[in-house]
C-alpha positions as CSV (number, residue, x, y, z in Angstrom):
1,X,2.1,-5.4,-6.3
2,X,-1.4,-4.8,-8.3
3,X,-2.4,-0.9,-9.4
4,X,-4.8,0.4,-7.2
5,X,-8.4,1.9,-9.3
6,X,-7.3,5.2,-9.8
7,X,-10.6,5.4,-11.9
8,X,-13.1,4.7,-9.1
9,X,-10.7,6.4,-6.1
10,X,-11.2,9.2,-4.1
11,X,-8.3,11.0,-3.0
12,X,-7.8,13.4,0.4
13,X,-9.0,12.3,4.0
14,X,-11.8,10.8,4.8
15,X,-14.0,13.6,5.9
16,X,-13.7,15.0,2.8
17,X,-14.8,11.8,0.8
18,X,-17.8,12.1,3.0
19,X,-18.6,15.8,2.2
20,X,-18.1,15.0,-1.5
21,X,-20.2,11.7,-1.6
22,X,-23.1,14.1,0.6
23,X,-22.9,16.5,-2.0
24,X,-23.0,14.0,-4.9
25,X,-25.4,11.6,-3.3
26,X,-23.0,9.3,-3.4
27,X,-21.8,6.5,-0.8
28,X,-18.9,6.0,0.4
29,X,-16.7,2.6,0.1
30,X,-13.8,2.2,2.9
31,X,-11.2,-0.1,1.9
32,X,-8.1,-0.8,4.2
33,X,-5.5,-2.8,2.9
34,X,-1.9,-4.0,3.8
35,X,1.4,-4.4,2.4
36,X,2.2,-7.5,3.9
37,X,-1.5,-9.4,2.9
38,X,-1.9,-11.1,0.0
39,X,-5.2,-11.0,0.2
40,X,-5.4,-7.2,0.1
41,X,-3.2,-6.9,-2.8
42,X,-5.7,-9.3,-4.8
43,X,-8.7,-7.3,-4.1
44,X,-6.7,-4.6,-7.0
45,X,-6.8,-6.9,-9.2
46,X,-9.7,-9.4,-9.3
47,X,-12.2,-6.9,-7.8
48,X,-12.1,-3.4,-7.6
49,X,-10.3,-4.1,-11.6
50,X,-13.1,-5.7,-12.7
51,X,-15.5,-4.1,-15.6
52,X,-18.8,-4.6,-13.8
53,X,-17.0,-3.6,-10.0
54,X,-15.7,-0.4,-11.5
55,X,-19.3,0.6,-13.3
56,X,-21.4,-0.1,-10.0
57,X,-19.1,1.5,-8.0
58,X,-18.3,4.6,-10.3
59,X,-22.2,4.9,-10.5
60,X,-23.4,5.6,-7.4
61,X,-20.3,5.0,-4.9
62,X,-17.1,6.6,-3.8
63,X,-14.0,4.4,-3.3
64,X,-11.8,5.9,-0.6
65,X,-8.7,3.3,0.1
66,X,-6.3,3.2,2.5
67,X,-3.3,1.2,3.8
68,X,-3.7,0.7,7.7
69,X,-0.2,2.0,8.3
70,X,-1.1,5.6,7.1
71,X,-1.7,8.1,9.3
72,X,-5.7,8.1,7.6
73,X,-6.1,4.1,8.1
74,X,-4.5,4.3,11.8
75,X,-7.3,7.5,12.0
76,X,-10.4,5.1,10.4
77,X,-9.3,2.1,12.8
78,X,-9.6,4.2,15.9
79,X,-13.4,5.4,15.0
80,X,-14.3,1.8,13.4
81,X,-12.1,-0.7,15.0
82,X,-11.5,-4.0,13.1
83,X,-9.9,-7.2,13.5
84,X,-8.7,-8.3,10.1
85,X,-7.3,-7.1,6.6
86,X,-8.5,-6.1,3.9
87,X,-11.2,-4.9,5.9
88,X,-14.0,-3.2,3.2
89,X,-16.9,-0.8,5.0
90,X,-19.6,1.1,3.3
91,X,-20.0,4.9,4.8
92,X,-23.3,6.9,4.9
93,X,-21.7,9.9,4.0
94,X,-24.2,12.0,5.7
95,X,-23.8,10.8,8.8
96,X,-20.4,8.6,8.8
97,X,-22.4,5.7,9.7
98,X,-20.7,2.1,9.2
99,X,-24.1,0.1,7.2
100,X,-21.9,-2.5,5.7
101,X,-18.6,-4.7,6.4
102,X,-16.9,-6.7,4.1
103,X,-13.9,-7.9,6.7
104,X,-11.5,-11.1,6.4
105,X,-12.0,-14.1,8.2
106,X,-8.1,-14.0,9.1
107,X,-7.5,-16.7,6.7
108,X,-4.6,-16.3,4.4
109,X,-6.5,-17.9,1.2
110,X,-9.7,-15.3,2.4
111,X,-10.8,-13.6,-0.6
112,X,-14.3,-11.4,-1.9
113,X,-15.8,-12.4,-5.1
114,X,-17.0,-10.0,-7.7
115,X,-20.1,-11.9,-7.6
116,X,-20.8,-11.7,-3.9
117,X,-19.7,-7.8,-3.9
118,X,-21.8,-6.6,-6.8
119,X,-24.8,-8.4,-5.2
120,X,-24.5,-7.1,-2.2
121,X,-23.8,-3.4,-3.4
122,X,-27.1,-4.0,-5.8
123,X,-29.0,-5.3,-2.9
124,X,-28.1,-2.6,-0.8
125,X,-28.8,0.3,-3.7
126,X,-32.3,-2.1,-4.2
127,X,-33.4,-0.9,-0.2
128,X,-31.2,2.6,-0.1
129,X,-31.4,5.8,-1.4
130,X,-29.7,9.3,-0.6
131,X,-32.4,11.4,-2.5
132,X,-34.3,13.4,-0.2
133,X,-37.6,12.2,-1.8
134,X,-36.8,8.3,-2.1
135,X,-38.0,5.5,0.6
136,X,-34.6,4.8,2.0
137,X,-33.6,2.8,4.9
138,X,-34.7,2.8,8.2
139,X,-32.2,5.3,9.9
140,X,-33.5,7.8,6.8
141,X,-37.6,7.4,7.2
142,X,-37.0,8.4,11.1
143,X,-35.2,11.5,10.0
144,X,-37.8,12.4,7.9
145,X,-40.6,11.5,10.5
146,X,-38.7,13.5,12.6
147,X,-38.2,16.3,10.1
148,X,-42.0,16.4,9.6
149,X,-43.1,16.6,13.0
150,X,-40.8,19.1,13.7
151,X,-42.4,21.1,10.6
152,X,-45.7,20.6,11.7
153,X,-45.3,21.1,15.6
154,X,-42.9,24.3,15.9
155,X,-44.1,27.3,14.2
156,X,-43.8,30.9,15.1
157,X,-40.2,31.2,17.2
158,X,-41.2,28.5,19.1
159,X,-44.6,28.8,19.7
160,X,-47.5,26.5,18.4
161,X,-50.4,26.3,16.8
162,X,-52.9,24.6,17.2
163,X,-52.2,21.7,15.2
164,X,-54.1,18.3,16.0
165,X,-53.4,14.9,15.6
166,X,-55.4,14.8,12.6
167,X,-53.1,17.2,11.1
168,X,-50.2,15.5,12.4
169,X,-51.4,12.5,10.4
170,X,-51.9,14.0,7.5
171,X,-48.7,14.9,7.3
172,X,-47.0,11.8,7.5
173,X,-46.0,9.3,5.4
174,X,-48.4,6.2,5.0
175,X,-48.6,3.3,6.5
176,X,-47.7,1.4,3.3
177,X,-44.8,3.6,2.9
178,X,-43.1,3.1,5.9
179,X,-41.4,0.9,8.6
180,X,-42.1,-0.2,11.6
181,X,-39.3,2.3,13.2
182,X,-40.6,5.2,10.9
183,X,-44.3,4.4,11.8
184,X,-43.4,4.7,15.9
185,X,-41.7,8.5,14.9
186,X,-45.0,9.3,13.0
187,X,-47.0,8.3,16.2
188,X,-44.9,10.3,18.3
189,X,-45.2,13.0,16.0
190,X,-48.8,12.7,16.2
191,X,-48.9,12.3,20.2
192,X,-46.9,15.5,20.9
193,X,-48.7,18.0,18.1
194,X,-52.1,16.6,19.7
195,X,-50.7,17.1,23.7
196,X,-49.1,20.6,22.2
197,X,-52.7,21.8,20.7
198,X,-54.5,20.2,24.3
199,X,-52.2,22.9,26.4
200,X,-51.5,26.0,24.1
201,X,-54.2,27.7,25.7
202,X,-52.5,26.9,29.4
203,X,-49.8,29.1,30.6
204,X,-46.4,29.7,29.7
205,X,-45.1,26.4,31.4
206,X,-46.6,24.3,29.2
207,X,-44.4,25.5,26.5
208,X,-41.3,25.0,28.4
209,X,-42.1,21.3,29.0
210,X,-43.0,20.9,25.6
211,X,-39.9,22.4,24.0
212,X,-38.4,19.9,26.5
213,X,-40.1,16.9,24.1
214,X,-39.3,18.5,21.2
215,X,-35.8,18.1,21.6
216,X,-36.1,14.9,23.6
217,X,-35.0,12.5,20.3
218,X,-31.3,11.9,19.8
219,X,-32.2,11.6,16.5
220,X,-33.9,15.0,15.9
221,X,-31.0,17.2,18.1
222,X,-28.5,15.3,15.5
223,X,-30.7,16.4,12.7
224,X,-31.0,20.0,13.6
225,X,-27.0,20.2,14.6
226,X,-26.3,19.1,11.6
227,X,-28.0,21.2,9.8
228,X,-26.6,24.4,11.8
229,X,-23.4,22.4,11.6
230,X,-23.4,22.9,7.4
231,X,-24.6,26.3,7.7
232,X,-22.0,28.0,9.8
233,X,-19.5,30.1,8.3
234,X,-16.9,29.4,10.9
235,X,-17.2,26.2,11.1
236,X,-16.5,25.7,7.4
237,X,-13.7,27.8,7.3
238,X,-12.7,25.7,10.5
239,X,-13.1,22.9,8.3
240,X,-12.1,23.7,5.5
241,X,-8.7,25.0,7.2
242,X,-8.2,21.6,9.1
243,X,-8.3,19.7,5.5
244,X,-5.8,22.2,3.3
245,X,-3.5,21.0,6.9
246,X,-4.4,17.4,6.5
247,X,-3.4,17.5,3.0
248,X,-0.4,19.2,3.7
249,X,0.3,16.6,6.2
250,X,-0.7,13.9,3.9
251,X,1.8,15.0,1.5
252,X,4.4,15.7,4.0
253,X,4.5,12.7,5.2
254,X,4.2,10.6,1.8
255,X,7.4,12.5,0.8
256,X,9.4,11.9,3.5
257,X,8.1,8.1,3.5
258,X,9.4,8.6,0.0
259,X,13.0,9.9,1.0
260,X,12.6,7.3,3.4
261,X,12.3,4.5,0.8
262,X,14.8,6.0,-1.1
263,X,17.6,5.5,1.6
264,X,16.5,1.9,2.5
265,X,16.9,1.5,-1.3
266,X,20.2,2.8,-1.2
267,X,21.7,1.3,1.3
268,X,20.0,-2.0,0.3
269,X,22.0,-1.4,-3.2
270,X,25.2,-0.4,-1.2
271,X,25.0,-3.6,0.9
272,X,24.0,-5.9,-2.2
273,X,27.0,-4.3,-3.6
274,X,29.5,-4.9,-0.8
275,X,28.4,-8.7,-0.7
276,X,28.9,-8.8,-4.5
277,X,32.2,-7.4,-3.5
278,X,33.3,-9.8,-0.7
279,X,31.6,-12.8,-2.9
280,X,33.9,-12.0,-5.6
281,X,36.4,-11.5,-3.4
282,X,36.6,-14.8,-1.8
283,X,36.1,-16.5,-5.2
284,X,39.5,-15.0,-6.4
285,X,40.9,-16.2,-3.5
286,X,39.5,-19.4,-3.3
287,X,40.7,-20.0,-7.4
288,X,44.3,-18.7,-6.3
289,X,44.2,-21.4,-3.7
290,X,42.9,-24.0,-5.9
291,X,45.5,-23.0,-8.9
292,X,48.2,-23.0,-6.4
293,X,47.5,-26.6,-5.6
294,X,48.4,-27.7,-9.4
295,X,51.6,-26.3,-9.0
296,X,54.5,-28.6,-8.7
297,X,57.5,-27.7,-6.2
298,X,60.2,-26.0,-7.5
299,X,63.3,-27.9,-7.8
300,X,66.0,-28.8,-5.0
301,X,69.5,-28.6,-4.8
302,X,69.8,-32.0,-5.6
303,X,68.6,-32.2,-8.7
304,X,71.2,-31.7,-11.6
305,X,71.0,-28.3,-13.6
306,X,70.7,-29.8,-16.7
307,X,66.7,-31.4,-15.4
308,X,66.4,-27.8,-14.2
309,X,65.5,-24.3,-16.1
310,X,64.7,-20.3,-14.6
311,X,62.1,-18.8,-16.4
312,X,62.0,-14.7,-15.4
313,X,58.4,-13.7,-16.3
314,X,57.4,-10.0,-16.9
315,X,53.8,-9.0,-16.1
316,X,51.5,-6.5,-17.5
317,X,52.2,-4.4,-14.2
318,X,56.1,-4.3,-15.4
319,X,56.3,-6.8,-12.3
320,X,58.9,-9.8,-12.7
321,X,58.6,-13.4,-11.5
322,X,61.4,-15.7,-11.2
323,X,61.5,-19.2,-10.7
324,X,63.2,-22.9,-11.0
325,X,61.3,-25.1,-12.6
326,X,62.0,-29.0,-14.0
327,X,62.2,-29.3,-17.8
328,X,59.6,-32.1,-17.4
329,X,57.4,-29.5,-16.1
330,X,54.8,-28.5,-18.9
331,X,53.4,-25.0,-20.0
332,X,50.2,-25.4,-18.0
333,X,52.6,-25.6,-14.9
334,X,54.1,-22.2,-15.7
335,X,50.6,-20.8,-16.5
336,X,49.2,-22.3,-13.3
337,X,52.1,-20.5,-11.5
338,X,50.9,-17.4,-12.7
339,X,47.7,-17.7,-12.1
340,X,48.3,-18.4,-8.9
341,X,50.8,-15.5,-8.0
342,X,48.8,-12.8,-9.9
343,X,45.1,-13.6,-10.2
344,X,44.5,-13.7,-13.5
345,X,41.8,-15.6,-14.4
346,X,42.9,-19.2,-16.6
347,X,42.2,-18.2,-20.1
348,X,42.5,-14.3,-19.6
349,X,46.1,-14.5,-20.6
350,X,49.1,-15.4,-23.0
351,X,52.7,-16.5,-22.4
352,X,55.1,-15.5,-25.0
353,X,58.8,-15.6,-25.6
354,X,59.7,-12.0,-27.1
355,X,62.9,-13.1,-29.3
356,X,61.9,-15.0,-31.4
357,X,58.1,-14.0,-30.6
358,X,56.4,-17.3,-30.1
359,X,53.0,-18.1,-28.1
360,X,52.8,-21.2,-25.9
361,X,49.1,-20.5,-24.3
362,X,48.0,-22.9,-27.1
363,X,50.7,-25.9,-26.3
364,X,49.4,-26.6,-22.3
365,X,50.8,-30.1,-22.6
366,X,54.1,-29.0,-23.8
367,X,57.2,-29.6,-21.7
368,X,59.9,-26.8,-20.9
369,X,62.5,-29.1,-22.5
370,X,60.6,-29.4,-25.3
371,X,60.1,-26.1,-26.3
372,X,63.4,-24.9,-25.7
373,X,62.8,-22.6,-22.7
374,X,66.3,-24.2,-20.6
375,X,68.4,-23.5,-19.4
376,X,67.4,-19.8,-18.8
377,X,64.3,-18.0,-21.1
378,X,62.9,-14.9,-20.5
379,X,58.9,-15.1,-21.1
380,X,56.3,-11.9,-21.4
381,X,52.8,-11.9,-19.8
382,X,49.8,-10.7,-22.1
383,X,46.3,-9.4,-21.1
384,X,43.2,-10.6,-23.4
């Protein structure tokens, strides 16, 4: 119904928006509309159209939209399930992490104000940040406590040095600087370097268990995975494979959703077209039926020849019609009579009388008698 922002939208699947918004330090806006809400359809126009919308977003976002039916927005719903449309998400791109929903309440009337988007985008930029250097939010400052621990603790294929907790201090972020999440990674980092220093002059066991720590966080295996992850050459070409398929896909299916479109138009057309037809039809019909009625009897055996005339009637089609009628009987008789046994439409024809050529169409209210059409005249039919 309303254009979608082709200026602000990112095209392809969803893991690709997310490996361009990584690269571009950019997040990564989910909207997943419907064809059948109002509500979604609104969101074109009155938000993602709007001036200061399309700025914001075009500055440091990624709009990657969807309608649920697609093959991509039954995909999204299975790894972030929802209840109600238009549902609206913000992506870390890094991670794929949902931060923020934007989701409808189910109400028909539910809409999101420009007002209420842009200050929660600004509000989220104010606290987030995708540089490597910046303060960002919590789930970042743990990955770079982590980060730093692991740069201070493991040195030397997995060997350490003799790093203390002093060190381990030094090397992380301030108090002032972080959160409280950030500043319980920090201590940890601190704990292990200072156990790892106690025990590196212990045997070979002690390494083991450590290790064992080191790769104890969740949140540190992810980081390191990750890492390996972007840096494989098989794995992007794995990727980078399953995306020119997903495409193809994409654009498989869009054009046979397109043929398919096409045909439901077509036979829509050939169906309006048939009723059209049959309404038509049944008008011409019902008009015959209803001219009919205005027809007086033809005359019977018992009424005198001189009350009594034959017209013979020649039609377009080289047809004749012949019939009785009573000279009190008037033109508009005879052309209901025709109207009636042909179809021609009232008004779509003249009667005329070749020799001498006279028209009667005009004269409705005259009477056979009167003009001289008894005891026998021969009349012509003419199309408009």
């Amino acid at each position: 119904m309303y254009r979608p922002p082709n200026r602000i939208l990112l095209h392809g699947s969803l893991e690709k928006a997310l490996e361009i918004g990584a690269r571009n330090h950019k997040w990564i806006l989910v909207n997943i509309q419907s064809h059948n809400e109002f509500s979604s359809m609104v969101l074109n126009r009155d938000v993602w159209g709007d001036d200061a919308v399309q700025a914001l977003v075009g500055s440091a976002f990624y709009l990657w939209q969807r309608y649920v039916a697609t093959a991509d927005g039954e995909r999204y719903k299975t790894y972030y399930p929802f209840d109600n449309l238009p549902h609206i998400a913000l992506l870390d791109p890094r991670t794929g992490e949902s931060l923020l929903t934007w989701e409808s309440s189910g109400e028909p009337t539910w809409t999101l104000s420009c007002e209420r988007l842009l200050a929660d985008l600004t509000d989220f930029l104010d606290a987030h940040s995708l540089q490597q250097d910046s303060i960002g939010p919590a789930h970042l400052k743990k990955s770079r406590a982590l980060e730093e621990f692991a740069a201070g603790s493991a040195v030397d294929d997995l060997g350490y040095g003799a790093a203390s907790s002093a060190g381990a201090a030094q090397n992380a972020p301030s108090s002032s600087m972080m959160d409280e999440d950030a500043q319980i990674a920090a201590a940890i980092a601190a704990s292990i370097s200072d156990h790892v220093g106690n025990s590196a002059a212990g045997d070979s066991g002690g390494v083991s268990a450590d290790t064992e720590m080191l790769g104890a966080s969740p949140e540190y295996n992810r980081i390191l995975s990750s890492a390996a992850s972007r840096e494989n050459p098989e794995l992007n070409e794995q990727r980078h494979i399953i995306r020119e398929q997903d495409e193809e896909y994409q654009m498989a299916l869009a054009i046979d959703r397109s043929k398919a479109e096409m045909r439901k138009q077509e036979q829509l057309q050939a169906e309006r077209v048939a009723l059209e037809s049959q309404r038509t039809q049944q008008e011409h019909e019902d008009r015959k039926e209803r001219t009919a009625l205005r027809v007086p009897p033809e005359p019977g055996a018992d009424v005198p020849q001189s009350q009594t005339t034959e017209l013979a009637i020649r039609l377009p089609s080289g047809e004749r019609l012949v019939r009785r009628f009573h000279v009190d009987n008037t033109i508009e008789n005879v052309l209901d009579y025709i109207s009636a046994n042909t179809g021609h439409a009232e008004g779509a024809f003249d009667l005329m009388s070749p020799f001498p050529r006279r028209t009667f169409t005009n004269a409705p209210h005259l009477t056979l008698g009167d003009a001289k059409l008894a005891p026998k005249a021969a009349l012509v039919v003419h199309e408009h």
